[in-house]
N, C-alpha and C positions, 0 to 999 in steps of 0.2 A: 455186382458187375453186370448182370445179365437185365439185372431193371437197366441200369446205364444203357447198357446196347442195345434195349428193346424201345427207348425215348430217344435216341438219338441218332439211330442207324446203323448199320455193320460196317460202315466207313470208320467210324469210329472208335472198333475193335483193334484193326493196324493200328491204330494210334499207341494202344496202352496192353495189347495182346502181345506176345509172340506164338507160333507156333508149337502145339504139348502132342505129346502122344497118348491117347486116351486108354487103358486098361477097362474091362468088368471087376465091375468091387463084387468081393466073394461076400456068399450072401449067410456064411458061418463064423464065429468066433473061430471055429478049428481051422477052417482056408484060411481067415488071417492067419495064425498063429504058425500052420506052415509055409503060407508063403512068406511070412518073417523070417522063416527060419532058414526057407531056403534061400535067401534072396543075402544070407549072413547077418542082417539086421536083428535087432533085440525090439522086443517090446515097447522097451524103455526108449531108445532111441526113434524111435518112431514116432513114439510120445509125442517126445521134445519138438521132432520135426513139425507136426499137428501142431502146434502150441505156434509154435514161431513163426508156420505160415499165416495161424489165426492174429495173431500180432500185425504181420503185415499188412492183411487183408483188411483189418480195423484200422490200422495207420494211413490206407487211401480213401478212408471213407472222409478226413479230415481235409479234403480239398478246397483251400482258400477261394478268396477274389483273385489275390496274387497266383496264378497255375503257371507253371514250367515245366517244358517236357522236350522230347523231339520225337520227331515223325520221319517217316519214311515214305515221300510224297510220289508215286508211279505216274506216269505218262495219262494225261488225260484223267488224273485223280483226282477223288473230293475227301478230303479228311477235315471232320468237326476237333477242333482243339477244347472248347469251352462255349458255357451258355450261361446267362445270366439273365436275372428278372428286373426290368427297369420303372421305375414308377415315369408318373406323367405329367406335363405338365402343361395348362389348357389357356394360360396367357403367354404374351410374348412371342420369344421367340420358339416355344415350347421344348426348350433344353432339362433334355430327361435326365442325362449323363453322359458320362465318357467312358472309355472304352482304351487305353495304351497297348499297344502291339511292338517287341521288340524282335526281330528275326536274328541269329544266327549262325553261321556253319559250323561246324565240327570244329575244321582248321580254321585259324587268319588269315593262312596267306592269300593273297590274292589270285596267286596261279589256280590254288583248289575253285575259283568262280569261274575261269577261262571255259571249262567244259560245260557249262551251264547256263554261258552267255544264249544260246538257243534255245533255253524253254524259258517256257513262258507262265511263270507264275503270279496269280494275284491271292492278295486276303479279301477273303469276300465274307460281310453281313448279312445275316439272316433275320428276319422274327417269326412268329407263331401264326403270321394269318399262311393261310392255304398256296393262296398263290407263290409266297414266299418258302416257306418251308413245311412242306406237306405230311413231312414224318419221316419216319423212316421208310425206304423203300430202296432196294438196286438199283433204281431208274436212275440214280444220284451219278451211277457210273455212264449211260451211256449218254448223258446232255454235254450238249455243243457246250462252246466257252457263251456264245449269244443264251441262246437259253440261262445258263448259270447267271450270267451277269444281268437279263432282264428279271429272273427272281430277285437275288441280292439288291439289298438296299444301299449299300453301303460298299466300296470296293475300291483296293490299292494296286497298286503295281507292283512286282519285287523288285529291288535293284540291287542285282548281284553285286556292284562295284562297292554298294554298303552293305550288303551284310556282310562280305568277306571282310569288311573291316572289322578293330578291335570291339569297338561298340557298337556293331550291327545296325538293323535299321531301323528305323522309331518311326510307327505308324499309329496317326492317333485320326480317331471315331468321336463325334460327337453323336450325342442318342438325342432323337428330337420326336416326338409324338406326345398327343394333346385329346385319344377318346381315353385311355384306360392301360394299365399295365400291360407288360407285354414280355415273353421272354423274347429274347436273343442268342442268335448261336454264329460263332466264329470258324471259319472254315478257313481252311489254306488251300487253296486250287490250282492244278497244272493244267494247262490249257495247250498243250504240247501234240497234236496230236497225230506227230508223227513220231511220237516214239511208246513205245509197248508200257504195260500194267509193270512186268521185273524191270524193264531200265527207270528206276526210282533214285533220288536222292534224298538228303537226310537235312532236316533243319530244326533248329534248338529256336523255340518260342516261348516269349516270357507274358502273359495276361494278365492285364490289368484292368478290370471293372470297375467304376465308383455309379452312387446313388448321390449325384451333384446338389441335388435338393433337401437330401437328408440330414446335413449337418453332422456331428460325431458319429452316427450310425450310416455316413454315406461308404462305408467299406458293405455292408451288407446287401445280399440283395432283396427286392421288393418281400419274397415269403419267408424272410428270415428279420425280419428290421427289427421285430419286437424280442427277437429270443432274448438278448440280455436282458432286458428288464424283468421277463419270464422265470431266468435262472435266478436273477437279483430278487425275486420275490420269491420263489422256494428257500432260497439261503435264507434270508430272513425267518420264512416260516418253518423250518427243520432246525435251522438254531433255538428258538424258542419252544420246541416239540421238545425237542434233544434237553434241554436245561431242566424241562419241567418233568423229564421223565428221571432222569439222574436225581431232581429233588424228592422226587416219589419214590425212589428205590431208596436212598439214606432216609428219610422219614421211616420206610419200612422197615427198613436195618436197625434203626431205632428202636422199634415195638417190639420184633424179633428178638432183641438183643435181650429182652426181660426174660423171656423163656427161658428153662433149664435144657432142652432141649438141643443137640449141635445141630440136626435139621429145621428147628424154628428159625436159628440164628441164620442160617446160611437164607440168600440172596434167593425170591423165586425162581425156578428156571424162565417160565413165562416173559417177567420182566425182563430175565436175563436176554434176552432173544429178542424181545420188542428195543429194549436199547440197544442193540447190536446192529438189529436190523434200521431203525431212527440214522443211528452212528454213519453207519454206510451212506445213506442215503444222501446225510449231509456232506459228506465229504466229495459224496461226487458233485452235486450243486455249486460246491466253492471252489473243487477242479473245471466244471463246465463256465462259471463266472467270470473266475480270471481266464480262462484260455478267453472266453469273448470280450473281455474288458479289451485284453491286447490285441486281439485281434481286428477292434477297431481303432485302434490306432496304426496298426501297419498292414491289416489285409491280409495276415498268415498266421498271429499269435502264434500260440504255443501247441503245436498238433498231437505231442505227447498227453499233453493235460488230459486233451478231448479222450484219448485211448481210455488211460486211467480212471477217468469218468464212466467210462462206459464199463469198465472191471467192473467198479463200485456200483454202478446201474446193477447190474448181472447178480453181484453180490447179495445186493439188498433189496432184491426180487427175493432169491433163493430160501434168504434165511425167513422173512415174512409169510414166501409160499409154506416154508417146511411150518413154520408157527399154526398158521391155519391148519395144514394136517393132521399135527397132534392134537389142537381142540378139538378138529374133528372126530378123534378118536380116543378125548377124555380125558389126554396127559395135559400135563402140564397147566392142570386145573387145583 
């Protein structure tokens, strides 16, 4: 989260923050243990808690092309919703991509847009040169609507009377540039500027990126195009690891099995840990595979996979790390 907010800006933290009350972490096993105890919590449930937010925190790191969220947009605000990398394209009419913007309210009804009819919001596009989007910086807070709108490339109007409708409103970007890739980043902007940073309203936005030129991998953006073929070719090479080492351990089970010995017969530990470790590896390659198989088919796959994948990353680190230890230290020789 904190890379996020340090590339994008602290406009961006309202987006996907709320407000926490920060504590000092005790710098003891014992201060944990009694402020567990005083606080009536156990160990163990604390655990779980630790676990479950690490679950979460792994589950947003799975942010599609397709992004849905809502913001909390204050008077004279600039909130970054999404960024995406666009390739280029140096004939024509140099149609890099597109871009879909859905906006809508909380409620339907139309009355909830009545209070709203006076501010003034647009979606405004960004890219990466300077003049356009300089980084992060506060300065984001105090520019005119002119300013914003002579950065922004690209920029709509809200129209309260559709977004308070059922299907909100559908704003669509075409991406045009013709020297070289370029990211972009999507803002939602109030240009209101007679009303304060807390008189804020709230809107539900649906992102949609494509890479128009890429054909089956146009769900992906520009630094990411190649990753399935990436994961498609470790699955491959960790299936054939994986087969050849299961062939090696029954070959060895074989040789073993002459022994009179019950330790010759038994399975090295070594091996036992190099397939285990192999095992893992593979399984997350064909969890990361198919989540981006599907994923280029709809722009959000399967966001669990990616978790699971990463378990099995974690996994199959640990048990290879611990493998090199003991050689280091003679076992399992």
């Amino acid at each position: 989260a904190q890379a996020i907010l340090a590339q994008d800006g602290p406009t961006l933290a309202r987006a996907y923050t709320r407000p926490v009350t920060r504590t000092l972490a005790p710098t003891t096993l014992q201060q944990r243990v009694g402020m567990a105890l005083a606080s009536g919590r156990t160990l163990g449930w604390a655990a779980t808690m630790r676990f479950a937010a690490f679950v979460l925190l792994a589950a947003q790191s799975c942010d599609a092309m397709k992004i849905a969220g809502s913001v909390a947009v204050g008077g004279n605000g600039t909130i970054f919703v999404a960024k995406f990398c666009y390739t280029f394209e140096p004939e024509g009419l140099h149609n890099a991509g597109k871009l879909e913007l859905r906006l809508r309210l909380p409620g339907v009804a139309a009355a909830a847009a009545a209070g709203r009819q006076s501010r003034h919001g647009y979606a405004m596009l960004f890219d990466d040169e300077e003049n356009s989007y300089p980084g992060p910086s506060l300065d984001w807070r105090g520019m005119s609507c002119r300013a914003l709108k002579d950065r922004s490339r690209q920029w709509q109007t809200v129209d309260w009377t559709e977004v308070a409708a059922a299907e909100g409103q559908q704003i669509w970007f075409t991406i045009r540039q013709k020297l070289r890739p370029r990211w972009w980043y999507m803002a939602l902007v109030d240009c209101s500027e007679t009303f304060g940073e807390n008189e804020s309203y709230e809107l539900r936005y649906e992102v949609h990126s494509t890479n128009a030129n890429y054909g089956w991998a146009e769900e992906f953006s520009m630094d990411t195009r190649f990753t399935p073929l990436v994961f498609a070719t470790l699955l491959v090479a960790y299936g054939f690891i994986f087969a050849a080492q299961l062939h090696g351990n029954r070959r060895a089970a074989e040789q073993r099995a002459q022994e009179d010995s019950a330790s010759g017969k038994a399975a090295h530990p070594f091996a036992q840990l190099l397939t285990m470790g192999v095992g893992l590896a593979l399984i997350e390659s064909a969890c990361s595979a198919l989540h981006l198989a599907l994923f280029a088919k709809d722009g959000f796959g399967m966001p669990w996979l990616q978790v699971l994948a990463q378990f099995m990353s974690v996994a199959a680190n640990f048990v290879l790390a611990s493998l090199l230890l003991l050689v280091s230290q003679g076992k399992c020789i």
